[in-house]
C-alpha positions in Angstrom: 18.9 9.5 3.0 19.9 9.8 6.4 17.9 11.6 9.2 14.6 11.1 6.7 12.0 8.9 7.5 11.2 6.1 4.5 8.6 3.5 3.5 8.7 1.4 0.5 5.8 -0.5 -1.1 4.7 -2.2 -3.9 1.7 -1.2 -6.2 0.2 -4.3 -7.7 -2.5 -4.4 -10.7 -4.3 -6.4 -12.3 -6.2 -6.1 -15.7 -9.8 -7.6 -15.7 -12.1 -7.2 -18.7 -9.8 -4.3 -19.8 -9.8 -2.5 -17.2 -7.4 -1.6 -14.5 -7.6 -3.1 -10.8 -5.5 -2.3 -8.1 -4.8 -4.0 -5.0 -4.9 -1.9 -1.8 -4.8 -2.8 2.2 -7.0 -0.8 4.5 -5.0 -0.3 8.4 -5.8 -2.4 11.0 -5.8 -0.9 14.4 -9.3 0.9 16.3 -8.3 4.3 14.7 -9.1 2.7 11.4 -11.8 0.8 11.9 -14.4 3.2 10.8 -12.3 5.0 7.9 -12.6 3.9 4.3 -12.5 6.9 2.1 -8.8 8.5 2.2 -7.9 5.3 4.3 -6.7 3.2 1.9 -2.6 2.2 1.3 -0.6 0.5 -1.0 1.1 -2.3 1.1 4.2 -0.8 2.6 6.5 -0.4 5.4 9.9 1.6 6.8 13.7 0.5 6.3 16.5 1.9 7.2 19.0 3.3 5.0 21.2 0.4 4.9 18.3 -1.6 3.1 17.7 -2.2 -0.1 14.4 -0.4 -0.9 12.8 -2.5 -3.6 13.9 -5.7 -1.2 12.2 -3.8 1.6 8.8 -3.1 -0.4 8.7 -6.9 -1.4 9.1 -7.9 2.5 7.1 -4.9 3.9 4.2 -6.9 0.8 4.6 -10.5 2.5 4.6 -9.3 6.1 1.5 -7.2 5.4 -0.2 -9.4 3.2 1.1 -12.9 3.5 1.7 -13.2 -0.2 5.5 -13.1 -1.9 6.1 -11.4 -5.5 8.1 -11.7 -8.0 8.0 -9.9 -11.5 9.0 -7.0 -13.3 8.9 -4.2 -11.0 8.4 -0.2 -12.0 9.9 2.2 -10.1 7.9 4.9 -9.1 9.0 8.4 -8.5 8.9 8.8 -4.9 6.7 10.4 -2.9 7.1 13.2 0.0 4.2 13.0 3.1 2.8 15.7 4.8 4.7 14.3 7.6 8.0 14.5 5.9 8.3 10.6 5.0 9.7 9.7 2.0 7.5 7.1 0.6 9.3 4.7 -2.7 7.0 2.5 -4.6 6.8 0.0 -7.1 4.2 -0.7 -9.6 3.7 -5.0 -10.4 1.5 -6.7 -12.8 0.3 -9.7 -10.3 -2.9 -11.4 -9.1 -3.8 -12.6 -5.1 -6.8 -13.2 -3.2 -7.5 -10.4 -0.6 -9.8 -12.6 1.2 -6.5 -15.0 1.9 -4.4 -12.0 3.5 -2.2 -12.9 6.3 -0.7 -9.7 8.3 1.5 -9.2 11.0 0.5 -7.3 13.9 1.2 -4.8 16.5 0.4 -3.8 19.8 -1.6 -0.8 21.4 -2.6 0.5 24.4 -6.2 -0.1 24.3 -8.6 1.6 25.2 -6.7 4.7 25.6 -5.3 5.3 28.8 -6.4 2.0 30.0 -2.9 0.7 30.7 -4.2 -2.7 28.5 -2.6 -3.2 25.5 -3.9 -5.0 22.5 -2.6 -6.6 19.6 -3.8 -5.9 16.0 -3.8 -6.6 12.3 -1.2 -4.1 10.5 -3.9 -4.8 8.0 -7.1 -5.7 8.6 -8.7 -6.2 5.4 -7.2 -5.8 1.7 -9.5 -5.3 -2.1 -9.0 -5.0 -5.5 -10.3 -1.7 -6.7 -11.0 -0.5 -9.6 -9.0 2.9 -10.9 -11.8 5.2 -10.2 -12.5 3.6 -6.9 -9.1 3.5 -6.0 -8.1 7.2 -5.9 -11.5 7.7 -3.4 -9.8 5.2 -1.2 -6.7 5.7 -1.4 -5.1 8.6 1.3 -4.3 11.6 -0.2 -0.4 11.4 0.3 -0.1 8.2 -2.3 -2.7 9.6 -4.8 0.2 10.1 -7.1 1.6 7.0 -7.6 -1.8 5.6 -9.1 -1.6 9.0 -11.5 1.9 8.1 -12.5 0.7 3.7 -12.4 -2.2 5.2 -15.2 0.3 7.3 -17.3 2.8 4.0 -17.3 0.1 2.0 -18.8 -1.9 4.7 -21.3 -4.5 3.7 -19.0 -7.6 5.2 -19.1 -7.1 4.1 -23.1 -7.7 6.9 -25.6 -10.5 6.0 -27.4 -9.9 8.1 -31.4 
């Protein structure tokens, strides 16, 4: 989609004691550091329109995380931001420790208007949530992708 802004990312759960987990990365940076409800992301990145979008949300995973996956993956529908981004997703059965994340970084001018410039974590910290947990941490513009991840599964199960 040319002239449109677009991320791609991957969704990874988990099933522990029958209920659904999934994994989520919290921004690194100083305007994060303090935010955790509504803060939340699924690992993801830009690409350009010459990329290959799932190929993109399996590199955008390991440079944000550190970890590679492989599996079956789900395409999600995609999702429009506030800001006009066009963000494709994803969903993957998998398993990794979030204490064992490994993310790239960026730099910053920081503090503001100090002319220093730091470098941070794209990520600084990453979880396994579970469902409940994850749409209070999640930001608001990916919300839908873990309604569409619990229809896919028939999760929460109907209980007769």
């Amino acid at each position: 989609m040319k002239g449109v802004r677009q991320s791609a990312g991957l969704i990874l759960y988990r099933y522990r004691q029958g209920l659904v987990e999934v994994f989520l990365a919290h921004p690194g940076g100083p305007f994060w550091a303090k935010k955790d409800l509504g803060a939340w992301s699924i690992p993801k990145g830009e690409f350009s329109p010459e990329e290959d979008a799932p190929a993109a949300a399996r590199r955008e995973f390991r440079e944000e995380t550190g970890f590679a996956v492989a599996g079956d993956f789900v395409a999600m529908t995609p999702i429009r931001q506030p800001s006009g981004k066009l963000i494709h997703a994803w969903a993957l059965e998998g398993d990794c420790d979030p204490g064992a994340i490994r993310s790239n970084t960026f730099s910053v001018e920081w503090p503001p208007r100090s002319g220093m410039q730091q470098e941070f974590p794209e990520v600084d910290r990453a979880e396994w949530f579970l469902m409940e947990v994850a749409k209070e941490k999640i930001s608001k513009g990916q919300f839908g992708f873990l309604e569409e991840l619990e229809r896919i599964l028939g999760y929460p199960a109907k209980s007769s």
